[in-house]
C-alpha positions as CSV (number, residue, x, y, z in Angstrom):
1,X,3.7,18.8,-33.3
2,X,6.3,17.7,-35.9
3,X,6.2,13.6,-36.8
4,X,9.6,12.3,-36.2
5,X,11.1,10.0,-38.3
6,X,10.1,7.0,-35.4
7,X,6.1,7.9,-36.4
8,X,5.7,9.4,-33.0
9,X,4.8,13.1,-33.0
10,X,7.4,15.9,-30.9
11,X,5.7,17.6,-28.1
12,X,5.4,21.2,-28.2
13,X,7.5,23.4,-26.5
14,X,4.7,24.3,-23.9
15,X,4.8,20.3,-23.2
16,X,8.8,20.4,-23.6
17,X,8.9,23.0,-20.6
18,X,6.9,21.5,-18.4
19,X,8.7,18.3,-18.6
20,X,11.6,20.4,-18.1
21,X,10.4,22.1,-15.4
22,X,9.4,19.2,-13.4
23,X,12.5,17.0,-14.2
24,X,14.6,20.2,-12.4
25,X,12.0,20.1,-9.8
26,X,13.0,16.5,-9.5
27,X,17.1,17.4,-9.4
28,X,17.1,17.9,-6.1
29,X,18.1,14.8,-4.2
30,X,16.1,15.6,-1.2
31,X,13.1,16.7,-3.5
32,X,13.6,13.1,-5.3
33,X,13.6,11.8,-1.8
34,X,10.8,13.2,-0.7
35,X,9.2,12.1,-3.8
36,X,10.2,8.9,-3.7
37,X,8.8,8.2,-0.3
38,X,5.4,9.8,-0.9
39,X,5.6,7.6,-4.0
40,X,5.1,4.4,-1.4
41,X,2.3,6.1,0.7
42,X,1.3,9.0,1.8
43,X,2.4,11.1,4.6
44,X,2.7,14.0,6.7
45,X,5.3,16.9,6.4
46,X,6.5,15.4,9.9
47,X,7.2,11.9,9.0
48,X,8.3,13.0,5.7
49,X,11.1,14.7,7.3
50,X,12.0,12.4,9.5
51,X,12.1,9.1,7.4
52,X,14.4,11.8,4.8
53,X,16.5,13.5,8.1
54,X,15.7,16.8,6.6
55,X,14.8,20.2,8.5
56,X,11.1,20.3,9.1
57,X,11.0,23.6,7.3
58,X,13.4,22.6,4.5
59,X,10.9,19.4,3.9
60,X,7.9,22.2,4.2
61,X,9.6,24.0,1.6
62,X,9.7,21.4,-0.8
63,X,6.6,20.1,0.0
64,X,5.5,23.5,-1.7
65,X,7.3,23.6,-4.9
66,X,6.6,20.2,-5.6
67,X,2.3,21.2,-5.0
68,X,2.9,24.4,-6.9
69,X,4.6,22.3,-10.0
70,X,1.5,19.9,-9.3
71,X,3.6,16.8,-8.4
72,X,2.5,16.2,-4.8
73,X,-1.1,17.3,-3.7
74,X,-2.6,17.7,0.5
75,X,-5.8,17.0,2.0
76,X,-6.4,18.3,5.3
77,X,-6.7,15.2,8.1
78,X,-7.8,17.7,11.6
79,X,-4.7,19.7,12.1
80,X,-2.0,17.9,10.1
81,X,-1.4,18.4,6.2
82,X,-1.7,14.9,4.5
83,X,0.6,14.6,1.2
84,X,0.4,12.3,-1.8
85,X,0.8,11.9,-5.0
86,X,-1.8,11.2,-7.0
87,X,-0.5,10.7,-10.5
88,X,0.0,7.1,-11.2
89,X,2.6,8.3,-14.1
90,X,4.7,10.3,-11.7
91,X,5.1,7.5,-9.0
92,X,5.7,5.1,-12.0
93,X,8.8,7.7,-13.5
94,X,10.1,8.0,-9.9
95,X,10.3,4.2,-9.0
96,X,11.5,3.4,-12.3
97,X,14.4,6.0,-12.5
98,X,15.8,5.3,-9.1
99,X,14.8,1.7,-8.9
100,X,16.4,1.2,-11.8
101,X,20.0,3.6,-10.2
102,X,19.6,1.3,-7.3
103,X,19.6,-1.9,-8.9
104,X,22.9,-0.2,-10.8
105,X,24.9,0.8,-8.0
106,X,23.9,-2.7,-6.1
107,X,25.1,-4.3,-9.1
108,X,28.5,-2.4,-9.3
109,X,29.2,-2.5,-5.2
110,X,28.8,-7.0,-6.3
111,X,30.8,-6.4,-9.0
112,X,33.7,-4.4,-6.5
113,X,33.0,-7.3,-3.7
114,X,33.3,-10.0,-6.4
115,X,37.2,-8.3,-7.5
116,X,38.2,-7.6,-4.2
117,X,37.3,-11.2,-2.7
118,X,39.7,-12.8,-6.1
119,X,42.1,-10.8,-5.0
120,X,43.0,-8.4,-7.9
């Protein structure tokens, strides 16, 4: 790792792709939104789907990715696959990044109702 000029060290490129890897992982919209609910609690592929009106097997689908990239993780609970994430970094990124988009776009619909209400 190279020092930058900041005194914090560059990542190597192993770490680089990673990141990379799980930021395009995270892309998606309904991969985000699958993300972004299983960052408030954990749940099944079923409920999952439901609460993001996605296909069952779309949701399946991305369910995998995101446990092969190692964003999500299952248990078993009797029949039903449980999913979670158990990163406390991840959940933290996700909330953040569209928290933060939320708060934006909240902010510019005000902004719009605020013009429109003055008349201009």
């Amino acid at each position: 790792m190279a020092a930058g000029g900041d005194g914090f060290e560059d990542p190597s490129a192993e770490v680089l792709a990673e990141a990379a890897a799980a930021f395009g992982l995270l892309a998606s919209s309904a991969r985000l939104h699958i993300m972004w609910a299983l960052a408030q609690g954990e749940s099944d592929v079923t409920r999952l789907a439901d609460r993001v009106g996605g296909a069952l097997p779309a949701v399946s689908q991305h369910l995998t990715k995101l446990k092969l990239a190692g964003l999500v993780r299952a248990r078993r609970e009797g029949r039903r696959q449980v999913y979670f994430v158990d990163d406390p970094d991840i959940v933290t990124v996700v909330r953040l990044m569209v928290g933060q988009l939320a708060a934006r776009a909240g902010e510019a619909s005000a902004s719009v109702a605020r013009l429109r209400g003055t008349g201009a």
